[in-house]
C-alpha atoms as one frame of an Amber mdcrd trajectory, in Angstrom:
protein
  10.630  58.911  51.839  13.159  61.573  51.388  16.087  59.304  52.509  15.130
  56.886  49.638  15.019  59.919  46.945  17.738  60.757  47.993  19.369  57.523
  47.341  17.256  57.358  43.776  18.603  60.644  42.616  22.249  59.982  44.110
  21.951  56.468  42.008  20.506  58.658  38.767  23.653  60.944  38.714  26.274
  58.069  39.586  24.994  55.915  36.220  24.894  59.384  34.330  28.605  60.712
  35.194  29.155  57.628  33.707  26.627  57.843  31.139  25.822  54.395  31.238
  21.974  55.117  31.440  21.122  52.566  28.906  20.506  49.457  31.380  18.253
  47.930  33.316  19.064  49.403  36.955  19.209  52.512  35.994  15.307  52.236
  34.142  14.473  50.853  37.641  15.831  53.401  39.390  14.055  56.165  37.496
  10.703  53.769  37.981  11.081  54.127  41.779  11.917  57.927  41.458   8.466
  58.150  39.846   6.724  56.405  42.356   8.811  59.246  44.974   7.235  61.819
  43.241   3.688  60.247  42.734   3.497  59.914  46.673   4.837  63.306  46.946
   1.738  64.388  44.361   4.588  66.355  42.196   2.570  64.500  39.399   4.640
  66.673  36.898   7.830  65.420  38.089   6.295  61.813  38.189   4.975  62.232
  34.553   8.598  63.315  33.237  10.282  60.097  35.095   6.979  57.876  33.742
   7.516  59.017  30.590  11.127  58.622  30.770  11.356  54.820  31.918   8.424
  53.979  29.297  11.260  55.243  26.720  14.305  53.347  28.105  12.161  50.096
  28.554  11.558  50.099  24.759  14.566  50.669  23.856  16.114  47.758  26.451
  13.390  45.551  25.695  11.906  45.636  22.074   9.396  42.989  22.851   6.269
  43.487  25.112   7.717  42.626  29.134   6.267  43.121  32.592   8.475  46.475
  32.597   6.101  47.519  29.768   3.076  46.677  32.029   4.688  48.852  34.742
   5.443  52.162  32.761   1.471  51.613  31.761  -0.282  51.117  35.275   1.684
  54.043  36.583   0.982  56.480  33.748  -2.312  55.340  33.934  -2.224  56.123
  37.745  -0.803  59.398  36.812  -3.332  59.840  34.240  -6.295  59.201  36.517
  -4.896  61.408  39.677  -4.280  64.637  36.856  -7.924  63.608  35.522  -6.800
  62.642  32.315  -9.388  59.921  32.172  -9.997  58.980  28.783  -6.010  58.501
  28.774  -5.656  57.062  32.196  -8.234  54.015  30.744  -6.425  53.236  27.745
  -2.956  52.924  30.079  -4.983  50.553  32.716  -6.099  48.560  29.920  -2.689
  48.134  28.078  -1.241  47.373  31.880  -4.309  44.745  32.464  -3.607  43.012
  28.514   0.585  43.020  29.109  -0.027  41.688  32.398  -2.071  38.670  31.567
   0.432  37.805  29.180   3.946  38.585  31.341   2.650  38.039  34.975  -0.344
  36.301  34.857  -3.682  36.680  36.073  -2.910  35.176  39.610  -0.264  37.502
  40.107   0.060  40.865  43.147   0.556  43.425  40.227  -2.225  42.214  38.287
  -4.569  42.352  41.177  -3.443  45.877  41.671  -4.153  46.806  38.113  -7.409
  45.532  38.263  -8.362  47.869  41.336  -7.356  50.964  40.114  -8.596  50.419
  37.238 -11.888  49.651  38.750 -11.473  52.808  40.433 -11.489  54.867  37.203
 -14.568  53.133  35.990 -16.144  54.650  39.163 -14.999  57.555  38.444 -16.152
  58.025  35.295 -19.635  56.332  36.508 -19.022  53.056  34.488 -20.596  51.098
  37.969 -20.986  47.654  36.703 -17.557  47.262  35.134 -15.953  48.766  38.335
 -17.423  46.809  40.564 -16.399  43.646  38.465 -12.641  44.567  38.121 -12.526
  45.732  42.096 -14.005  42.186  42.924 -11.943  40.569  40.422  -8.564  42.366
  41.603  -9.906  41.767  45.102  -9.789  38.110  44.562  -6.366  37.927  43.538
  -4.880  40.211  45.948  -7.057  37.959  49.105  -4.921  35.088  47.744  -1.550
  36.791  48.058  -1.675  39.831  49.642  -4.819  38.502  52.798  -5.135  40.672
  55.532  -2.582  43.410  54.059  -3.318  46.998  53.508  -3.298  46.313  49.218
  -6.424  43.825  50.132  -8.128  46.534  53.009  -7.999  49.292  50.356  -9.894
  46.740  48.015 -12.387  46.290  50.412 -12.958  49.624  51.136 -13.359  50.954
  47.251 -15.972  48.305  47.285 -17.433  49.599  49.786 -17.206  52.950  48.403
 -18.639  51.598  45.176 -21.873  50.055  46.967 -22.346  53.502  48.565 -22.472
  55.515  44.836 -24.840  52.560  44.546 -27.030  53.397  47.545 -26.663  49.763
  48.354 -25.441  50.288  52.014 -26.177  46.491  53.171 -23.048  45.658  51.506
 -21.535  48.879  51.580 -21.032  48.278  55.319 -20.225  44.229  55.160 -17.480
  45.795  52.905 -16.182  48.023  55.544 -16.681  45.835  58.373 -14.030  43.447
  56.784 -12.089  46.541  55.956 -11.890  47.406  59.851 -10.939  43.809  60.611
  -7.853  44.083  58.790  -7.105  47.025  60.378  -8.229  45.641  63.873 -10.632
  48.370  64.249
């Protein structure tokens, strides 16, 4: 991981000697720096770089895009992991509405969205709406993403969600599949 930042911050000073940071590559390079420093939990750094691309997307692309969608799930992510709930939700929910109309429903991302966001409603105790959105997101990731660690970690918040449920029948069906995929 610190080879890549590396590379993202060597990429960040190269466009801004020539300040050319007003493009495309360069938004997507501060998007992956984020991502860097979300995995590293500097969550302030990651907020600054969110908060940054969010800007330079609107300014490269007036109308709503997938980029939009982006700079939303991850704040939202940020959001959540800083317990900022209440903002975290409105993020996943403007990620979830720009994705159905950029991506689609049937898309990786989308499926993705859907799971964290179904994560925050567990968190904040909303139960029947998370487990909706983790089943729905779970769906769409099995079609793409079968048997990869994106569709184990659905399977195992569902399984985490039938245990805040005390319903440990299908807690553990959930975690058996889990294991499968892991070839426990």
């Amino acid at each position: 991981m610190q080879k890549a930042k590396e590379c993202y911050l060597a990429g960040l000073h190269y466009f801004e000697m020539r300040n050319d940071t007003l493009n495309d590559v360069f938004a997507q390079i501060v998007y992956d720096l984020c991502r860097v420093y979300d995995f590293e939990f500097k969550l302030d750094t990651a907020f600054e770089a969110i908060n940054r691309y969010i800007k330079l997307i609107g300014i490269l692309f007036p109308e709503e895009t997938k980029e939009h969608g982006y700079g939303q799930f991850m704040l939202g992510n940020i959001y959540m992991r800083t317990d900022h709930l209440d903002k975290s939700k409105i993020c996943f929910q403007n990620a979830k509405q720009i994705f159905e109309k950029t991506i689609g429903i049937d898309h990786p991302d989308y499926g993705n969205c859907l799971n964290n966001f179904g994560l925050l409603c567990l968190r904040t105790g909303d139960v029947y709406l998370s487990e909706k959105l983790i089943i729905q997101g779970m769906k769409v990731r099995e079609r793409f993403l079968e048997k990869s660690m994106d569709y184990y970690h659905s399977l195992n918040n569902l399984g985490n969600l039938y245990v805040s449920q005390f319903d440990f029948i299908n807690a553990e069906k959930s975690y058996i599949e889990a294991g499968k995929i892991l070839k426990l």
